[in-house]
C-alpha positions as CSV (number, residue, x, y, z in Angstrom):
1,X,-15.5,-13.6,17.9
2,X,-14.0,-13.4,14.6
3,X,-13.9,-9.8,15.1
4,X,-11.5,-10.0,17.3
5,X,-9.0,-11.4,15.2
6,X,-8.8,-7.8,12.6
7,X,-6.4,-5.6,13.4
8,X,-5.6,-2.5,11.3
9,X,-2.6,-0.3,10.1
10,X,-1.9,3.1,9.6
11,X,-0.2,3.7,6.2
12,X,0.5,7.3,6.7
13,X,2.3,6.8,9.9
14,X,3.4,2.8,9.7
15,X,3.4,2.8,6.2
16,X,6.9,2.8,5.0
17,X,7.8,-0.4,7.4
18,X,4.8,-1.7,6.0
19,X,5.9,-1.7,2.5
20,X,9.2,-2.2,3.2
21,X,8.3,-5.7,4.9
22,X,6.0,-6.5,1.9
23,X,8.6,-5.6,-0.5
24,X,11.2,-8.1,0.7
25,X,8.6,-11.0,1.4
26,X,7.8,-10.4,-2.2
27,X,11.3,-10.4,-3.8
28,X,12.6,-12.7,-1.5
29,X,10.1,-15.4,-2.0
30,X,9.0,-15.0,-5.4
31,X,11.7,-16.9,-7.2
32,X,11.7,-19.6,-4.1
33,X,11.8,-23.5,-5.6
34,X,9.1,-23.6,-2.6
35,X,5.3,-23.3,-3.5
36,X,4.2,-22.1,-0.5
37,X,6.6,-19.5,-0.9
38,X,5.6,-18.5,-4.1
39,X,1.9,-18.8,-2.6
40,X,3.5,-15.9,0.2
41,X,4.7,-13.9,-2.1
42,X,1.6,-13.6,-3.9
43,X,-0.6,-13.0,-1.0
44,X,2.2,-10.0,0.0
45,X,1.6,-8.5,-3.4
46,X,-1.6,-8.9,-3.5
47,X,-1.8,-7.0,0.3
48,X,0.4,-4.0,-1.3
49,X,-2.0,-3.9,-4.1
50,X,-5.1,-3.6,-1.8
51,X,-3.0,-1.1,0.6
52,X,-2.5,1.3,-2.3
53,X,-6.4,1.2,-3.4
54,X,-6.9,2.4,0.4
55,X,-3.9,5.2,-0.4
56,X,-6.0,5.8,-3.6
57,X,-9.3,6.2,-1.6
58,X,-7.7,8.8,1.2
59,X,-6.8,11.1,-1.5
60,X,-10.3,11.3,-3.3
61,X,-11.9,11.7,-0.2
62,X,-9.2,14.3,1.0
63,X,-9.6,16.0,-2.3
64,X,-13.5,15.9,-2.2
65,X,-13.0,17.8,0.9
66,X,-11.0,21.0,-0.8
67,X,-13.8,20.5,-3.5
68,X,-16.6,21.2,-0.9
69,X,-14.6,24.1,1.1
70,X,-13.2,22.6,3.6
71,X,-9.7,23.1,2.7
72,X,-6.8,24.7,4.7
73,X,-3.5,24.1,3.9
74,X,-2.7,21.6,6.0
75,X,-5.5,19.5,3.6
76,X,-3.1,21.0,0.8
77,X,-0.1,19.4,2.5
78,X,-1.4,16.0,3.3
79,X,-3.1,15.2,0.0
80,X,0.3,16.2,-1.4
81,X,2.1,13.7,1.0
82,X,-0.4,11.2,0.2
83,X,-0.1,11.5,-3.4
84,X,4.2,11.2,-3.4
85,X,4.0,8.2,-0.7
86,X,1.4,6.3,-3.3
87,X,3.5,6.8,-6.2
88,X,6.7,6.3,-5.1
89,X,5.2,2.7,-3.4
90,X,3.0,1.6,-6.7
91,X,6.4,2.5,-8.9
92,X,7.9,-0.2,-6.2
93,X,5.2,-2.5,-6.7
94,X,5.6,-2.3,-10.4
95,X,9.2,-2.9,-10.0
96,X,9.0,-6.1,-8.0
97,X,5.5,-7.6,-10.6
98,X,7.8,-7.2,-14.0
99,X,8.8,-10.8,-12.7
100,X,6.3,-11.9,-10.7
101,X,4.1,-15.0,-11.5
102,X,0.9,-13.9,-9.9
Protein backbone atom coordinates (compact mmCIF):
# COMPACT_ATOMS: atom_id res chain seq x y z
CA UNK A 1 0.00 0.00 0.00
CA UNK A 2 2.64 2.38 0.89
CA UNK A 3 3.88 1.92 -2.46
CA UNK A 4 1.37 3.58 -3.84
CA UNK A 5 2.04 6.75 -2.27
CA UNK A 6 5.90 7.30 -4.35
CA UNK A 7 5.74 9.09 -7.22
CA UNK A 8 8.91 10.08 -9.16
CA UNK A 9 10.34 13.04 -11.29
CA UNK A 10 12.29 13.46 -14.20
CA UNK A 11 15.09 15.95 -13.70
CA UNK A 12 16.24 16.05 -17.15
CA UNK A 13 12.86 16.94 -18.55
CA UNK A 14 10.98 18.47 -15.25
CA UNK A 15 13.98 19.50 -13.74
CA UNK A 16 14.32 23.16 -13.99
CA UNK A 17 10.57 23.72 -12.48
CA UNK A 18 11.69 21.34 -10.00
CA UNK A 19 14.52 23.42 -8.82
CA UNK A 20 12.99 26.42 -9.42
CA UNK A 21 10.14 25.46 -6.87
CA UNK A 22 12.70 24.26 -4.38
CA UNK A 23 14.72 27.29 -4.78
CA UNK A 24 11.98 29.68 -3.65
CA UNK A 25 10.56 27.41 -0.84
CA UNK A 26 14.08 27.61 0.33
CA UNK A 27 14.76 31.36 0.30
CA UNK A 28 11.42 32.24 0.98
CA UNK A 29 11.12 30.27 4.10
CA UNK A 30 14.43 30.12 5.51
CA UNK A 31 14.50 33.44 7.30
CA UNK A 32 10.57 32.90 8.32
CA UNK A 33 10.02 33.82 12.31
CA UNK A 34 7.92 30.39 11.78
CA UNK A 35 9.62 27.04 12.75
CA UNK A 36 7.74 25.01 10.69
CA UNK A 37 8.86 27.13 8.02
CA UNK A 38 12.28 26.91 8.76
CA UNK A 39 11.60 23.00 9.24
CA UNK A 40 10.22 23.40 5.14
CA UNK A 41 12.93 24.98 4.06
CA UNK A 42 15.22 22.53 5.35
CA UNK A 43 13.51 19.57 4.04
CA UNK A 44 13.44 21.52 0.40
CA UNK A 45 17.23 21.83 0.61
CA UNK A 46 17.77 18.83 1.81
CA UNK A 47 15.43 17.35 -1.41
CA UNK A 48 17.83 19.50 -3.90
CA UNK A 49 20.72 18.03 -2.24
CA UNK A 50 19.55 14.37 -2.76
CA UNK A 51 18.18 15.41 -6.41
CA UNK A 52 21.74 16.47 -7.40
CA UNK A 53 23.39 13.10 -5.94
CA UNK A 54 20.80 11.41 -8.51
CA UNK A 55 22.22 14.09 -11.34
CA UNK A 56 25.69 12.96 -9.95
CA UNK A 57 24.77 9.22 -10.40
CA UNK A 58 23.34 9.72 -14.25
CA UNK A 59 26.58 11.04 -15.32
CA UNK A 60 28.92 8.17 -13.93
CA UNK A 61 26.74 5.74 -15.17
CA UNK A 62 26.40 7.63 -18.58
CA UNK A 63 30.11 8.08 -18.60
CA UNK A 64 30.77 4.29 -17.68
CA UNK A 65 28.94 3.64 -20.74
CA UNK A 66 31.46 5.70 -23.28
CA UNK A 67 34.07 3.82 -21.04
CA UNK A 68 32.72 0.32 -22.09
CA UNK A 69 32.03 1.42 -25.94
CA UNK A 70 28.86 2.19 -26.10
CA UNK A 71 29.15 5.71 -26.94
CA UNK A 72 27.63 7.67 -29.85
CA UNK A 73 27.39 11.16 -29.78
CA UNK A 74 24.24 11.55 -28.68
CA UNK A 75 25.92 9.91 -25.14
CA UNK A 76 28.49 12.72 -25.79
CA UNK A 77 25.74 15.33 -25.81
CA UNK A 78 23.70 14.22 -22.87
CA UNK A 79 26.47 13.66 -20.44
CA UNK A 80 27.40 17.16 -21.44
CA UNK A 81 23.87 18.50 -20.69
CA UNK A 82 23.88 16.64 -17.58
CA UNK A 83 27.02 17.88 -16.43
CA UNK A 84 26.04 21.98 -17.19
CA UNK A 85 22.37 21.45 -15.64
CA UNK A 86 24.19 19.91 -12.29
CA UNK A 87 26.49 22.68 -11.91
CA UNK A 88 24.62 25.41 -12.69
CA UNK A 89 21.75 23.93 -9.95
CA UNK A 90 24.57 22.93 -7.02
CA UNK A 91 26.19 26.64 -7.72
CA UNK A 92 22.36 27.62 -6.87
CA UNK A 93 22.16 25.46 -4.00
CA UNK A 94 25.39 26.94 -2.70
CA UNK A 95 24.01 30.30 -3.22
CA UNK A 96 20.81 29.91 -1.19
CA UNK A 97 23.02 27.41 2.08
CA UNK A 98 25.75 30.59 2.59
CA UNK A 99 22.71 31.59 4.95
CA UNK A 100 20.95 28.69 5.64
CA UNK A 101 20.64 27.21 9.25
CA UNK A 102 20.34 23.56 8.35
Amino acid sequence: MIKNLEFSINLYTEGEKFFDILKAVIRDSKKSQWPHERERACYAEDLFKRALDTFDEAILIAENRVKEGLCIEHDLKLIGDLKAKRDYWKNKLEELSSTSKC
